[in-house]
ChimeraX commands (.cxc) that place a marker at each C-alpha (Angstrom):
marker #1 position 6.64,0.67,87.25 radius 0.5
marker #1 position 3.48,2.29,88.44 radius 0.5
marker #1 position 2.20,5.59,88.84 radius 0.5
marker #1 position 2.63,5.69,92.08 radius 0.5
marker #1 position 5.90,4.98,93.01 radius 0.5
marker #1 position 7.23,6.82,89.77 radius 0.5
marker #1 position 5.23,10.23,91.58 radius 0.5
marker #1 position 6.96,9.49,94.96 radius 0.5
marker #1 position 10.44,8.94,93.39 radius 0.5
marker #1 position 9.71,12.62,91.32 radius 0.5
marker #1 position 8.85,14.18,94.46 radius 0.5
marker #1 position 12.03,12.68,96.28 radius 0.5
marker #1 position 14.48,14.19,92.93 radius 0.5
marker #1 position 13.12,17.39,92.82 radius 0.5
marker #1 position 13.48,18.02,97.40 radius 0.5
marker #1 position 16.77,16.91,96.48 radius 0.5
marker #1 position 17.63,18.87,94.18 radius 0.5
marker #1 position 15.85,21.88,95.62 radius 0.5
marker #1 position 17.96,21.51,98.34 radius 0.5
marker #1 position 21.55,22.58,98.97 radius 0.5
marker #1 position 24.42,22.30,101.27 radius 0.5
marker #1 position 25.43,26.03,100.45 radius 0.5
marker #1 position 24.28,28.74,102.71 radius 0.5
marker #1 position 21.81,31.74,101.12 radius 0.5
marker #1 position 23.62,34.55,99.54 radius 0.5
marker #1 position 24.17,37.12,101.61 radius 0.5
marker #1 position 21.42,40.21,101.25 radius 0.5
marker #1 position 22.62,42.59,99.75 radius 0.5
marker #1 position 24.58,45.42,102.12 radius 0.5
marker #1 position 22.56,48.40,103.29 radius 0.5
marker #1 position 24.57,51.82,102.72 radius 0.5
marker #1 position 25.24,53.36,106.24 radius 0.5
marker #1 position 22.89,55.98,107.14 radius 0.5
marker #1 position 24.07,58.56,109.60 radius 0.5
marker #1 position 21.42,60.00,111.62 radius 0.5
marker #1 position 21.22,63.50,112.17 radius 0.5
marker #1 position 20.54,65.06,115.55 radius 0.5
marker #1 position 18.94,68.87,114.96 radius 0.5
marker #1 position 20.72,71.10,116.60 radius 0.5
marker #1 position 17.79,72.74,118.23 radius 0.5
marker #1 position 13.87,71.43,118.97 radius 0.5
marker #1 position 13.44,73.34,115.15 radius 0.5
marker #1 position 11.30,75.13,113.73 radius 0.5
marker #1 position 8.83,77.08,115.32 radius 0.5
marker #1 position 5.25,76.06,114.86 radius 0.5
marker #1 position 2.42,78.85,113.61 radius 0.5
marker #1 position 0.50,78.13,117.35 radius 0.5
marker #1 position 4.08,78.72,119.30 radius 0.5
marker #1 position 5.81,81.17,120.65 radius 0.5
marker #1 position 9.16,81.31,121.96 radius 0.5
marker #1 position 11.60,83.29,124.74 radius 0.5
marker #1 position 15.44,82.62,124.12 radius 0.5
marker #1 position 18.28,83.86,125.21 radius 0.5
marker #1 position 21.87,83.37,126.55 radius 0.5
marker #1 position 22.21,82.04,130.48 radius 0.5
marker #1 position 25.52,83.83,132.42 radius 0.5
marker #1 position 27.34,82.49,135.32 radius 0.5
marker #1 position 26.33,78.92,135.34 radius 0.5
marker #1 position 29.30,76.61,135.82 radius 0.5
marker #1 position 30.46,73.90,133.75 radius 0.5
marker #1 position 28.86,70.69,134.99 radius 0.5
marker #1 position 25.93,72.21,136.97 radius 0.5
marker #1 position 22.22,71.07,135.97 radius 0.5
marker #1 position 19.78,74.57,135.00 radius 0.5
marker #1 position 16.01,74.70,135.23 radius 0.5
marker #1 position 14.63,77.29,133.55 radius 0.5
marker #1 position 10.62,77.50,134.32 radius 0.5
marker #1 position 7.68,80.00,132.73 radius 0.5
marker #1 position 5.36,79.71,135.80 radius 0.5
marker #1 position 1.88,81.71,136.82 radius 0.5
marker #1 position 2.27,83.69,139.57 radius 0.5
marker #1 position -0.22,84.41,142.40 radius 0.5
marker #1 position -0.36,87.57,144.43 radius 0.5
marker #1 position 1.51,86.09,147.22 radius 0.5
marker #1 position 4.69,85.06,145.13 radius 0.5
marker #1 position 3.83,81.64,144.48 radius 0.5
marker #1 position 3.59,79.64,141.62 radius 0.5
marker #1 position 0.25,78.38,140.42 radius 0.5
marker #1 position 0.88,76.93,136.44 radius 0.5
marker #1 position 3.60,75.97,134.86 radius 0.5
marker #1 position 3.38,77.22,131.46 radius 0.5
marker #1 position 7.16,75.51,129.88 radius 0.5
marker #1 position 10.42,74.54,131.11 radius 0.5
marker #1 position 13.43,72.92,130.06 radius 0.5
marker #1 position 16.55,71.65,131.74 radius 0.5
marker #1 position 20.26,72.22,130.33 radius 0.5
marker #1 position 23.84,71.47,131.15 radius 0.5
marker #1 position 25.67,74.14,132.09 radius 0.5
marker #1 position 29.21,74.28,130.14 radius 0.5
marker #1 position 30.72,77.34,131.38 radius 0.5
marker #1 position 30.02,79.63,128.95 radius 0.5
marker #1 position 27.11,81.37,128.06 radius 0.5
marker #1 position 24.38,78.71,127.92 radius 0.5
marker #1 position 21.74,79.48,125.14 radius 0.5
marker #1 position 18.13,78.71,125.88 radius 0.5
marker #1 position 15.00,78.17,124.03 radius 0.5
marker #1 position 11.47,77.93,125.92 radius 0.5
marker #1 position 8.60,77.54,123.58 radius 0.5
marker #1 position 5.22,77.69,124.45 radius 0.5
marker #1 position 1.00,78.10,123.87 radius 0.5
marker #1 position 0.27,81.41,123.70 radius 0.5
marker #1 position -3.34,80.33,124.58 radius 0.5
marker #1 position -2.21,79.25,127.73 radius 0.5
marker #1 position -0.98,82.36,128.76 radius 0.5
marker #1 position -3.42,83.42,130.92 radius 0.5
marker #1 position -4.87,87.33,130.87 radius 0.5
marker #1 position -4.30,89.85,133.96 radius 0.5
marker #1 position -2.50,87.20,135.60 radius 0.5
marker #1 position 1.38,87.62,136.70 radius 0.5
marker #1 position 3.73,85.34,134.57 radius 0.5
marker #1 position 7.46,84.92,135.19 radius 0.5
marker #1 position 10.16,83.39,134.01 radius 0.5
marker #1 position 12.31,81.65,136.91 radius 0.5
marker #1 position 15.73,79.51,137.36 radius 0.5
marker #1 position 17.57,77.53,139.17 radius 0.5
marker #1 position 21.41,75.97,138.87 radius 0.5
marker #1 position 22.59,72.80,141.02 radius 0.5
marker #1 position 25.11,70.92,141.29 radius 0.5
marker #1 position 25.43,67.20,143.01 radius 0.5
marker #1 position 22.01,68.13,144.09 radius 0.5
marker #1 position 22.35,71.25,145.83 radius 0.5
marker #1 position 20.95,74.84,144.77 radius 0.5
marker #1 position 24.29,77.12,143.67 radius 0.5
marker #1 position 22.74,79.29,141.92 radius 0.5
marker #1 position 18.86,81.14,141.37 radius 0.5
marker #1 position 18.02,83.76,137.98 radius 0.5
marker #1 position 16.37,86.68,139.85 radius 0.5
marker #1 position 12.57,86.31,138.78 radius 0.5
marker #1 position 11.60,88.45,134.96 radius 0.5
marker #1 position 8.11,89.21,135.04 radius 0.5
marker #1 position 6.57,88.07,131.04 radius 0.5
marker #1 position 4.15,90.56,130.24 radius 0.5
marker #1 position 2.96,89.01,126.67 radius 0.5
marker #1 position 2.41,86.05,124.82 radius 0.5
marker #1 position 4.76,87.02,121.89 radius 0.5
marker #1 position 7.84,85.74,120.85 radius 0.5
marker #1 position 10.80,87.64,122.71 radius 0.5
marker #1 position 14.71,87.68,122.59 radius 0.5
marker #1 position 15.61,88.22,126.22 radius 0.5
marker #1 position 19.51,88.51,125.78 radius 0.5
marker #1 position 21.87,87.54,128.45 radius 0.5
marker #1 position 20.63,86.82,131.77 radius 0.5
marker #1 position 23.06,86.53,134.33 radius 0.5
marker #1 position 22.31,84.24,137.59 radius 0.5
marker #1 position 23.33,84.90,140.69 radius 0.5
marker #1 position 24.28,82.78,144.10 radius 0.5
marker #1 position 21.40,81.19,146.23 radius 0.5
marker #1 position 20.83,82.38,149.48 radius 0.5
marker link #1:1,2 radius 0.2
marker link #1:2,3 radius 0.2
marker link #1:3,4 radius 0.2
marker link #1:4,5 radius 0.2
marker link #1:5,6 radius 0.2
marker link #1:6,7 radius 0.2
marker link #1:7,8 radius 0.2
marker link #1:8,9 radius 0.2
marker link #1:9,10 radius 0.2
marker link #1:10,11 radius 0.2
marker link #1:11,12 radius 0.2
marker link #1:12,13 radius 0.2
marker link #1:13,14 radius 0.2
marker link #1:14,15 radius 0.2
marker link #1:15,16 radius 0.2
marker link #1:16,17 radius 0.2
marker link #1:17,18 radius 0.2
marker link #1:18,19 radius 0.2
marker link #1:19,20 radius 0.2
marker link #1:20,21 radius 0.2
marker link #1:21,22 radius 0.2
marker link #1:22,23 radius 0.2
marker link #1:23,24 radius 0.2
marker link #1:24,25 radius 0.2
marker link #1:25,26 radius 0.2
marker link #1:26,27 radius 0.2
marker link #1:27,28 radius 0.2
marker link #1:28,29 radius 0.2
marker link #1:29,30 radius 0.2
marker link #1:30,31 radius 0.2
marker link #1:31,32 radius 0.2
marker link #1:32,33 radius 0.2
marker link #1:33,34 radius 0.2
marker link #1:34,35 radius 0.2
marker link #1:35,36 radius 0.2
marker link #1:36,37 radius 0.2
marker link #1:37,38 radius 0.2
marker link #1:38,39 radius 0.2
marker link #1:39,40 radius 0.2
marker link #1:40,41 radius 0.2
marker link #1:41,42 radius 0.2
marker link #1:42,43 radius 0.2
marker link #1:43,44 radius 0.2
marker link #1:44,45 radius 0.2
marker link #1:45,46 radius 0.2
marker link #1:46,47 radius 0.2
marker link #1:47,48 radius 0.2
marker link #1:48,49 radius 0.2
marker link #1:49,50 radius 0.2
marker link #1:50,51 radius 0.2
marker link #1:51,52 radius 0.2
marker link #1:52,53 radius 0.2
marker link #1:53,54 radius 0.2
marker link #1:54,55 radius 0.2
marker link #1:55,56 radius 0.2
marker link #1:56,57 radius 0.2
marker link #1:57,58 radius 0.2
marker link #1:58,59 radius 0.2
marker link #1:59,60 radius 0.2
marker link #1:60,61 radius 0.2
marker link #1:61,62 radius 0.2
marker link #1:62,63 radius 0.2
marker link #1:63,64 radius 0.2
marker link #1:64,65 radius 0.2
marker link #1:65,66 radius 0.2
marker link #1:66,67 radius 0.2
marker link #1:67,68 radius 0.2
marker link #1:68,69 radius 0.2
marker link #1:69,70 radius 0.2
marker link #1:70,71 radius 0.2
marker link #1:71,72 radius 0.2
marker link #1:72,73 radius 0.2
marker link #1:73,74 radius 0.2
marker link #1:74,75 radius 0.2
marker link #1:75,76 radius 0.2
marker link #1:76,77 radius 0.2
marker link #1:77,78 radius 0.2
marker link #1:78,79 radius 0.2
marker link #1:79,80 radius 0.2
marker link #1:80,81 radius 0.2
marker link #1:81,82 radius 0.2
marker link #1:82,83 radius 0.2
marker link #1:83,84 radius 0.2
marker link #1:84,85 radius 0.2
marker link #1:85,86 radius 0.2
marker link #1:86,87 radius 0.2
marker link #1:87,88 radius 0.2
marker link #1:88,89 radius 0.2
marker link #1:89,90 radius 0.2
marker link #1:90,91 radius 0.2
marker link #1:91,92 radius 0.2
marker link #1:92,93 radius 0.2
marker link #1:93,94 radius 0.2
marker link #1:94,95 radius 0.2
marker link #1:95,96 radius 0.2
marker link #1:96,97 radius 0.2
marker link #1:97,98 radius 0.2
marker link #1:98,99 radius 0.2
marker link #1:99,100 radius 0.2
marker link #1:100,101 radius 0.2
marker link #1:101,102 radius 0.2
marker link #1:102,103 radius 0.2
marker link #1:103,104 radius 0.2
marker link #1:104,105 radius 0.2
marker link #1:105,106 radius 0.2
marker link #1:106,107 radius 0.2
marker link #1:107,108 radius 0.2
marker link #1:108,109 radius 0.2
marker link #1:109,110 radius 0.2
marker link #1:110,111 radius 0.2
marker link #1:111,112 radius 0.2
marker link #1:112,113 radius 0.2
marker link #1:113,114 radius 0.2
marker link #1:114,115 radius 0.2
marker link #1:115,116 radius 0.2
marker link #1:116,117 radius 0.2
marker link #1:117,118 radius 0.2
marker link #1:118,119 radius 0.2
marker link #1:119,120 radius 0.2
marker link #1:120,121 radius 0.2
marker link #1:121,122 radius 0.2
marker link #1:122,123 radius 0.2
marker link #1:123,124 radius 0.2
marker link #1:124,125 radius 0.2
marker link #1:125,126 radius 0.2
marker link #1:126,127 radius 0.2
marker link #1:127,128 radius 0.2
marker link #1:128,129 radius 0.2
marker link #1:129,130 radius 0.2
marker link #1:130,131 radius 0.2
marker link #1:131,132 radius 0.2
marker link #1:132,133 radius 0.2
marker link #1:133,134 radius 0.2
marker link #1:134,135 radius 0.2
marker link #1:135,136 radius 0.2
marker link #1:136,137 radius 0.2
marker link #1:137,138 radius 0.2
marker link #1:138,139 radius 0.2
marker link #1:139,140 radius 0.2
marker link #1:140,141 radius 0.2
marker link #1:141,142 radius 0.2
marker link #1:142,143 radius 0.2
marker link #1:143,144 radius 0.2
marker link #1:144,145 radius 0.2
marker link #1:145,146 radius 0.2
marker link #1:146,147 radius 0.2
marker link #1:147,148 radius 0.2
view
């Protein structure tokens, strides 16, 4: 025999037996993870500040706005500052509005403002609360009352 076809008859054993019928092992299982959902937008950062609270009156199934807004001297709003929507449930609905303190503008009016709704029509308004500082405040329970 020569070299040659000796080499190609090597090469043809060892695809052969390099090859199988059998499927791969399986890789190995994973364990489950769960993921965990935080139960609020955590900790507050060192260049935040925060207003929370506890919404009143809003009924189960209705969709709340909640707005920090700059104010002109005619009533209407000029910035918005935050916001955040929520799901009212019925109870009393706990907020959290975080936001720059550097954006809070000096000698200018800033309020807080809401708004309820439900299958798209206004039920609901939180009378306006004027913000007079940049700090982080606990407003306690604000109670809404109906739209005109």
């Amino acid at each position: 025999m020569t070299l040659r076809p000796l080499a190609l008859l090597s090469l043809v054993g060892l695809l052969t037996a390099c090859s199988s019928n059998e499927a791969p092992p399986p890789a190995p299982a994973k364990p489950a993870t769960t993921l965990k959902v935080p139960a609020g937008p955590g900790p507050l950062l060192p260049h935040q500040r925060e207003l929370s609270g506890q919404l009143l009156g809003v009924p189960a199934g209705a969709e709340v706005e909640l707005a920090v807004l700059v104010i002109d001297e005619r009533g209407r709003p000029q910035k918005l500052l935050t916001s955040t929507k929520l799901q009212g449930n019925g109870q009393s609905l706990p907020f959290q509005l975080r936001f720059n303190p550097e954006a809070f503008p000096v000698g200018e009016r800033v309020e807080l403002r809401g708004r309820a709704s439900q299958s798209g029509q206004l039920i609901l308004h939180l009378p306006s609360m004027r913000i007079e500082q940049p700090t982080t405040q606990a407003l306690g329970p604000l109670q809404f009352v109906k739209a005109p």
